[in-house]
C-alpha positions as a printed Julia matrix, in Angstrom:
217×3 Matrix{Float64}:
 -23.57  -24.97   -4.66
 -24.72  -22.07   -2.0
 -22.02  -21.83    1.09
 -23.81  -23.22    4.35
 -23.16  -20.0     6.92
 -24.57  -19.9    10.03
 -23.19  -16.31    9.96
 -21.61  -13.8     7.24
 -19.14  -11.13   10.02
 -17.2    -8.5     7.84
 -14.83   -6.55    9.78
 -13.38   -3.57    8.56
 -10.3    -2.17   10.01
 -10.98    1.95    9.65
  -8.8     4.31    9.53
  -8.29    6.91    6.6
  -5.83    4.67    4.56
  -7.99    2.03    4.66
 -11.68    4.11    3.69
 -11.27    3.25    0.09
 -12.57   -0.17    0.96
 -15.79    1.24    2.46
 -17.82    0.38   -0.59
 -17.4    -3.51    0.49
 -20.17   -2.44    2.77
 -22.57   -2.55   -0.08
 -22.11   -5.82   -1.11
 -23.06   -7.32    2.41
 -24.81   -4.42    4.61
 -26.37   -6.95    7.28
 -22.76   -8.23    7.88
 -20.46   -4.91    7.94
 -19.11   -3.6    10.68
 -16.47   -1.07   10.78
 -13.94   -0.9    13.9
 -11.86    1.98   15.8
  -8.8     1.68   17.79
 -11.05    2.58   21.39
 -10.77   -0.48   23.46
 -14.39   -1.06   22.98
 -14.63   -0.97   19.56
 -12.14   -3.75   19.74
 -13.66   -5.74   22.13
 -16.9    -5.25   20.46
 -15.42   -6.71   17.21
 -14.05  -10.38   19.46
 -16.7   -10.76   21.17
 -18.58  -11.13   17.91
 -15.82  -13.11   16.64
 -16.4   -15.52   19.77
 -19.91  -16.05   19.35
 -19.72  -17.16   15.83
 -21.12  -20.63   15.33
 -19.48  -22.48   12.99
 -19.27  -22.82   10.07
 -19.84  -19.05    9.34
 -17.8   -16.74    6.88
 -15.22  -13.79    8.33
 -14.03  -11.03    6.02
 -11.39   -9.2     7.14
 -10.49   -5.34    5.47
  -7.25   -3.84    7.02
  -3.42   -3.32    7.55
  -1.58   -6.88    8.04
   1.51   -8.37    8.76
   3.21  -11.94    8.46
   2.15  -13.01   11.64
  -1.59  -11.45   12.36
  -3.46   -8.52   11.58
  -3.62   -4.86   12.77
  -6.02   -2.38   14.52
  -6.56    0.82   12.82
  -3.95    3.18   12.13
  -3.53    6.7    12.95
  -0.4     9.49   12.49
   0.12    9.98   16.22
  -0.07    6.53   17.14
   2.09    3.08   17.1
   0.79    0.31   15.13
  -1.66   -2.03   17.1
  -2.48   -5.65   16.54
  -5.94   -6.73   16.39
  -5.45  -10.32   16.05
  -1.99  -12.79   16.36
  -1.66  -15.83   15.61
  -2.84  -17.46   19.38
  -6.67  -15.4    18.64
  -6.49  -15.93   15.23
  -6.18  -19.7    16.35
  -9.42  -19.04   18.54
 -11.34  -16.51   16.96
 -11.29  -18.53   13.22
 -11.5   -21.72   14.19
 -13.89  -23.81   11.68
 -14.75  -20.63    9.76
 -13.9   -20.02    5.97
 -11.91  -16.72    6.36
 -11.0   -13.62    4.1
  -8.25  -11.92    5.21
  -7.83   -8.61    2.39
  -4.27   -7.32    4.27
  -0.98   -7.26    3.52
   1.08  -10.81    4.3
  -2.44  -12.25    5.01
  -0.73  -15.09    2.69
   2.16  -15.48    5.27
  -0.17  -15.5     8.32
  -2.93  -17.75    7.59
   0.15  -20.33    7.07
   0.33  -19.91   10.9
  -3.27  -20.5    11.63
  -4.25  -24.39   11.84
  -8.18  -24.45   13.16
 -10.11  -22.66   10.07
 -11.7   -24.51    7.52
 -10.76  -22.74    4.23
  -8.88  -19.45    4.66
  -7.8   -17.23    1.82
  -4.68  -14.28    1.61
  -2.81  -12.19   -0.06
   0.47  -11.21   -0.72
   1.88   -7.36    0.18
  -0.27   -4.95   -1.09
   0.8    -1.44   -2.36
  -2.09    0.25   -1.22
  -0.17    4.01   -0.46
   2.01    5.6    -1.48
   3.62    5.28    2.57
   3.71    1.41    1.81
   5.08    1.97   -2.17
   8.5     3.73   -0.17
   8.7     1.37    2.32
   8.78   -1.31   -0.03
  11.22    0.37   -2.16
  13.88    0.48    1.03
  13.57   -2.84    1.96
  13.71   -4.48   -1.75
  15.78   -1.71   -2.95
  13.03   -2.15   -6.33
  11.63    1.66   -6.72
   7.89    1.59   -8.42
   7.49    4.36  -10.46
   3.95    5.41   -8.88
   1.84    8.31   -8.76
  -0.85    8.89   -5.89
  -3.35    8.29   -8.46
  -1.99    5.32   -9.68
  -1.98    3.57   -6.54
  -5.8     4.75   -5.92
  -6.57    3.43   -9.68
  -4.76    0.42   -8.07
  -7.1    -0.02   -4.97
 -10.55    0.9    -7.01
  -9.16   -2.21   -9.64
  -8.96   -5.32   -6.27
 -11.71   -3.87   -5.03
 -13.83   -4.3    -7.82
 -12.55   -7.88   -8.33
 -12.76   -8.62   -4.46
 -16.24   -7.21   -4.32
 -17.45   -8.92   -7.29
 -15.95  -12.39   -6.02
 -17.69  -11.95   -2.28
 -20.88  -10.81   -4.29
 -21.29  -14.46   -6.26
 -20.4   -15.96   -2.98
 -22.79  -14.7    -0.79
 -25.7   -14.97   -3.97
 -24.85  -18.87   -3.69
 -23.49  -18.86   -7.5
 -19.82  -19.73   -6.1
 -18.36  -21.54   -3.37
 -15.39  -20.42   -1.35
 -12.79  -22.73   -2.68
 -13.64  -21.41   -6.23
 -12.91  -17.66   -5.09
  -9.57  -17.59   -5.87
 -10.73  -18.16   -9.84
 -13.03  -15.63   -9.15
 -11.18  -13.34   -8.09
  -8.07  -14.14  -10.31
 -10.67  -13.62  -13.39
 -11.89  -10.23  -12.27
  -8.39   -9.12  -11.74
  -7.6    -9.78  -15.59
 -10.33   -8.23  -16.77
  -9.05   -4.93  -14.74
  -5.97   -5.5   -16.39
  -7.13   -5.51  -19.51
  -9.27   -2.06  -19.08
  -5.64   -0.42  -17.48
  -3.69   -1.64  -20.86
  -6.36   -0.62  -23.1
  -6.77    3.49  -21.25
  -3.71    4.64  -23.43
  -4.98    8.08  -21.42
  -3.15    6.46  -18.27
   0.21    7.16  -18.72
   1.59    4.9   -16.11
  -1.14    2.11  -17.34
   2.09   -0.66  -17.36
   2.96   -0.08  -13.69
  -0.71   -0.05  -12.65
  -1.2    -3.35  -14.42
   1.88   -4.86  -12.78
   0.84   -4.32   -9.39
  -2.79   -6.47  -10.2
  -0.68   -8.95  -11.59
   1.3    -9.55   -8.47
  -1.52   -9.22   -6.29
  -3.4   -11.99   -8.8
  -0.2   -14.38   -8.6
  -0.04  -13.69   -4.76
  -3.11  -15.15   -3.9
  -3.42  -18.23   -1.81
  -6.12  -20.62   -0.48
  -5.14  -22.84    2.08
């Protein structure tokens, strides 16, 4: 059954550890929009949000957190937040939501006014985040650079591919999830099968947990 939108809004949090999800923009060109950290940029991407009528479809592409989700980030400068919880509360409400970040999983449990809302757990998506992980947890992944960007290519594809059905009207938003989930094994199955990747059975863990770590609320 094809998803009733009034509108499609991607927003794409830019900044260079986040360009690898730049392709997304093919999948829904009309609806992409990329945004800086310059005040404007920012206020160009809520006053969007605002003027959504509902029920319309919000994809978010960025740095998260437990409790909302972040502007883009830069060397020289202190981690911003884009949206917390209070504007996530105005900004999604009766929208089906998207939210590819880090603790997006934690945060939408936060948010009460959207109408479906998918997240995800923490992503490794550098090797920056596969450190700071490794303090915290004290659990060291045994990653390469190019493991991590084999990594990001693999959700992407199964992300993109999901959003792709979604916006052709051959899958509904509840069902992404299983979409998503089955594009994610069949990444894991091409990882196993490369016996030219040496590091092939950390690669595949990391799609696993990001598969199990999925939630729909």
């Amino acid at each position: 059954m094809l998803e009733q939108y009034k509108n499609i809004f991607c927003i794409h949090s830019l900044d260079d550890s986040t360009a690898f999800l730049s392709p997304f923009k093919n999948i829904i060109p009309e609806a992409y929009s990329s945004i800086t950290s310059n005040k404007d940029s920012l206020k160009v991407a809520t006053t969007m949000l605002a003027s959504l009528e509902a029920k319309s479809l919000i994809i978010f592409l960025g740095h998260g957190y437990s409790r909302g989700l972040y502007s883009p980030q830069f060397e020289s400068s202190e981690k911003s937040i884009f949206l917390d919880m209070e504007n996530g509360n105005e900004y999604f409400s009766g929208h089906d939501i998207l939210l590819l970040s880090c603790k997006s999983a934690e945060y939408i449990r936060h948010l009460t006014t959207f109408n479906n809302a998918i997240g995800f757990g923490n992503i490794i998506s550098s090797a920056k985040e596969s450190s700071a992980e490794a303090e915290y947890t004290g659990h060291f992944r045994n990653l390469t650079e190019k493991d991590i960007e084999n990594f990001n290519k693999a959700y992407l594809n199964a992300i993109s591919n999901s959003v792709d059905l979604l916006v052709k009207g051959t899958s509904t938003f509840k069902e992404l999830p299983i979409k998503i989930s089955f594009f994610i094994n069949q990444e894991i199955n091409k990882v196993l099968k490369d016996k030219g990747k040496a590091n092939r059975i950390e690669v595949a863990r990391l799609l696993y947990e990001f598969r199990n770590e999925i939630e729909i609320r």
